[in-house]
N, C-alpha and C positions, 0 to 999 in steps of 0.2 A: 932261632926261636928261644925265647927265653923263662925259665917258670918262673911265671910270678905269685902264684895264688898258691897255697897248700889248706885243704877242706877237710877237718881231721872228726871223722864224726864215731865218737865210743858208742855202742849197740851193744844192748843187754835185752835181748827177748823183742825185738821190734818187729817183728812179722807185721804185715797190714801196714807199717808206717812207712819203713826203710823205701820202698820204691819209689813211693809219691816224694820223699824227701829231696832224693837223688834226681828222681825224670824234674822236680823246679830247679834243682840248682845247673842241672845240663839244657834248661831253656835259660840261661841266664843272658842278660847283653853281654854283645862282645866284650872281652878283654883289650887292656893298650895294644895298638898292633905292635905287631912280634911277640906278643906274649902268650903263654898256655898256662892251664892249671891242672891239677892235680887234686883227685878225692881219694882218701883216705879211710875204709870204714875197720872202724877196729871192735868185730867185734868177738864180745868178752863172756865166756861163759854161758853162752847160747843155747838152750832144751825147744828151740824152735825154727822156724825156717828163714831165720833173718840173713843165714850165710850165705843161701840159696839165691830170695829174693834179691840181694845184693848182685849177685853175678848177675843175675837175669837181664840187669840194666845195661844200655849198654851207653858209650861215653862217647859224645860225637867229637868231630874234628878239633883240636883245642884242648883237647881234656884226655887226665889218663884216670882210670878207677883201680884201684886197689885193695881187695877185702882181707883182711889178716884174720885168719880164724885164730883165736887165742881161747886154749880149753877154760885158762882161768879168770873169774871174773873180776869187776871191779874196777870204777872208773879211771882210779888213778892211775893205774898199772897200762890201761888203753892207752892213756894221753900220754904218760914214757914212751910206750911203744911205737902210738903213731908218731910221734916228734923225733923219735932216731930215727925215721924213713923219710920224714917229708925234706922238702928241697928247697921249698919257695921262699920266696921275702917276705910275705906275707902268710898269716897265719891266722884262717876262721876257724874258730869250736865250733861247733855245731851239734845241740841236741837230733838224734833222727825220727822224731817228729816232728818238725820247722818247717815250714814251707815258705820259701825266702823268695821272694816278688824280683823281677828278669833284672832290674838297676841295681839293685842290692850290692852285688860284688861287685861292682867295676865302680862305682862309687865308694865302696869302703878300700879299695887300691888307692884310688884317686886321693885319699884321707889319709894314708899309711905312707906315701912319698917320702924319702927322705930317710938320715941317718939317726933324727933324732926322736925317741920314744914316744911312740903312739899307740893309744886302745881306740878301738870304733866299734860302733855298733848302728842297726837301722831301728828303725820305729818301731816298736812293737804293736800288732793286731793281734785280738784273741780271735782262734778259729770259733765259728759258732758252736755252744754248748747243746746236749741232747736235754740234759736236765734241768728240769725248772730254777733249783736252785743255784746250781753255777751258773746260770743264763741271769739271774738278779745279783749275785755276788761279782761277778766277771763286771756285768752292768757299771757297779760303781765303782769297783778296784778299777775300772780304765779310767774312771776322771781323777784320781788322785796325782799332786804333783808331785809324785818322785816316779810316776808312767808315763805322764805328758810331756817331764821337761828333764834335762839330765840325760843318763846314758845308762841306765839302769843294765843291760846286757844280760837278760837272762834268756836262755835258750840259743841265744849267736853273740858271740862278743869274736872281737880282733886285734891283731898288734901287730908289730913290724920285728921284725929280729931286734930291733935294739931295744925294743921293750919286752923282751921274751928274755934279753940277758938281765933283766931286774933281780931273777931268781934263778937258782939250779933246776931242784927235783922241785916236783908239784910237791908242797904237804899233802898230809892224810888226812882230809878236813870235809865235814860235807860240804860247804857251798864253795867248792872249787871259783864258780861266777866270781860273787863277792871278794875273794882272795884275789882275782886276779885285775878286776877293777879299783881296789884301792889300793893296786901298789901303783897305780898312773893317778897322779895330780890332776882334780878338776880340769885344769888348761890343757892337761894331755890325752883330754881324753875327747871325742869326736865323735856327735851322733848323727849319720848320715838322715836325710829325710825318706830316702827309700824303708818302704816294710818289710817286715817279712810276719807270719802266722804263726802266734803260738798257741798250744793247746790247754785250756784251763783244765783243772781236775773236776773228774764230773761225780757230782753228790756229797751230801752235806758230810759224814762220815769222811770222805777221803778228803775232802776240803781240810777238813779239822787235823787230820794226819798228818797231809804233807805240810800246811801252815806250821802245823808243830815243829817240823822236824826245819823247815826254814827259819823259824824263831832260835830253834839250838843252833841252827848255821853261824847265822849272825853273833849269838854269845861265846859261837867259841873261836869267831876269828876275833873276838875283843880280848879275849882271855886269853889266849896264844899268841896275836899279834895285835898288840894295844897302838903302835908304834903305827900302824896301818890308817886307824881311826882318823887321824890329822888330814887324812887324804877326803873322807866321807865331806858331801856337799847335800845329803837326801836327811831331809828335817823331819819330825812329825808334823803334820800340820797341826797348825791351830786351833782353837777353838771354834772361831768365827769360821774359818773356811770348813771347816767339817761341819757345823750347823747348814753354813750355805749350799753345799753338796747334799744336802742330808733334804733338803727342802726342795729342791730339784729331783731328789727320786727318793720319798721316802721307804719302797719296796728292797732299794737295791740298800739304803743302809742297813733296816733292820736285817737282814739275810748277813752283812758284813759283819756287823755289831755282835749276831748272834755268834759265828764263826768265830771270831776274836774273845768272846765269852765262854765258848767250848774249849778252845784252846788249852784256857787256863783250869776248864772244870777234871777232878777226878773220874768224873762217870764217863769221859769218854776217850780213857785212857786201856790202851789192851796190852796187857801180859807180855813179857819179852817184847814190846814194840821194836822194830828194828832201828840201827840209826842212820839206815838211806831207807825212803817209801816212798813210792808214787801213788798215785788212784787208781791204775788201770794195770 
């Protein structure tokens, strides 16, 4: 048997998520035969029962699980760690709230073939939101085309070891994603049609938060690694398509428009903001 797959997912307080994460990816379709794969959960700085619920899963025939309790937090430090453990040729991130659909992986294997440098990612779906306004914001952030078309990779992206030797250490960067998607060339990069579920930030407040801190993402892999940018193929849209979008749900722009407008406002800026925040 041979490992093909390594599933490296960093966990910072995920209780309630980690299991459901884990039970979709071990309903996954088979792997090539003779292959196995291997999960990884690395989690980091943990005040809750995410180590727990971890072990409680358990990994059917095919699969090995591995939970690294590491006292200290911190994404990048996870993604060192889980990467000097893992084995495979293949290598999925993985946020542990993603809920990745049974094709997923054996399809982004299928993608990763070969010696020479590939990213992959599958489709993205937003789980359903509880709140009104991430259910209208989510609404129209899915018809935009850098979600429909491209390989955008947030929450699951992949690469083959020879696109893992593009770089050494991760930087100390928020949007680890974006870093690792433009260091692969448009052409090297590969988005499978299988989905997997990501979760939107729920309420207008945390909406406006993590937008923030994704906005500083982006400005600081431009400012530290300008050299990266030549690789981006994700445009703003235009005028014309954004009025066209806009006219087809005018609920879901204005709730967007207004989020994009918070962003930039002072009044909904908090003291010591951190510079990693989620909603939840």
């Amino acid at each position: 048997m041979t490992l093909l797959l390594s599933v490296l997912i960093p966990a910072h307080n995920e209780a309630g998520y980690i299991g459901a994460c884990l039970s979709a990816l071990f309903a996954s379709d088979p792997l090539p035969a003779g292959a196995t794969g291997e999960v990884l959960v690395i989690a980091n700085g943990c005040a809750d029962t995410t180590v727990a619920e971890a072990r409680a899963v358990t990994a059917p025939q095919g699969w090995t699980c591995r939970v690294i309790d590491r006292a200290e937090g911190g994404k990048i430090g996870a993604l060192a760690d889980g990467e000097a453990r893992a084995t495979g040729s293949v290598l999925v991130y993985l946020d542990a709230d993603v809920i990745v659909s049974p094709p997923l992986l054996a399809q982004i294997c299928a993608a990763l073939k070969g010696d020479r440098p590939r990213y992959a990612s599958g489709a993205p779906q937003l789980s359903p939101a509880r709140s009104r306004v991430s259910r209208l914001y989510g609404r129209f952030w899915a018809t935009l085309p850098f979600v429909r078309e491209g390989v955008p990779g947030f929450g699951l992206f992949a690469m083959n070891r020879a696109g893992r030797a593009r770089w050494e250490q991760w930087p100390d960067v928020i949007a680890d994603d974006i870093f690792a998607r433009l260091s692969f060339a448009p052409e090297e990069r590969v988005r499978v049609q299988a989905s997997y579920q990501w979760p939107l930030i729920e309420g207008f407040r945390n909406l406006v938060r993590v937008r923030r801190r994704q906005n500083a993402g982006v400005a600081e892999i431009a400012e530290r690694f300008p050299a990266l940018l030549t690789n981006e193929d994700v445009h703003r849209p235009g005028l014309a398509v954004i009025l066209r979008l806009a006219l087809r749900d005018p609920a879901g722009f204005m709730t967007y428009a207004a989020v994009a407008l918070a962003v930039k406002s002072p009044l909904f800026r908090t003291r010591n903001e951190a510079r990693w925040t989620r909603g939840r």
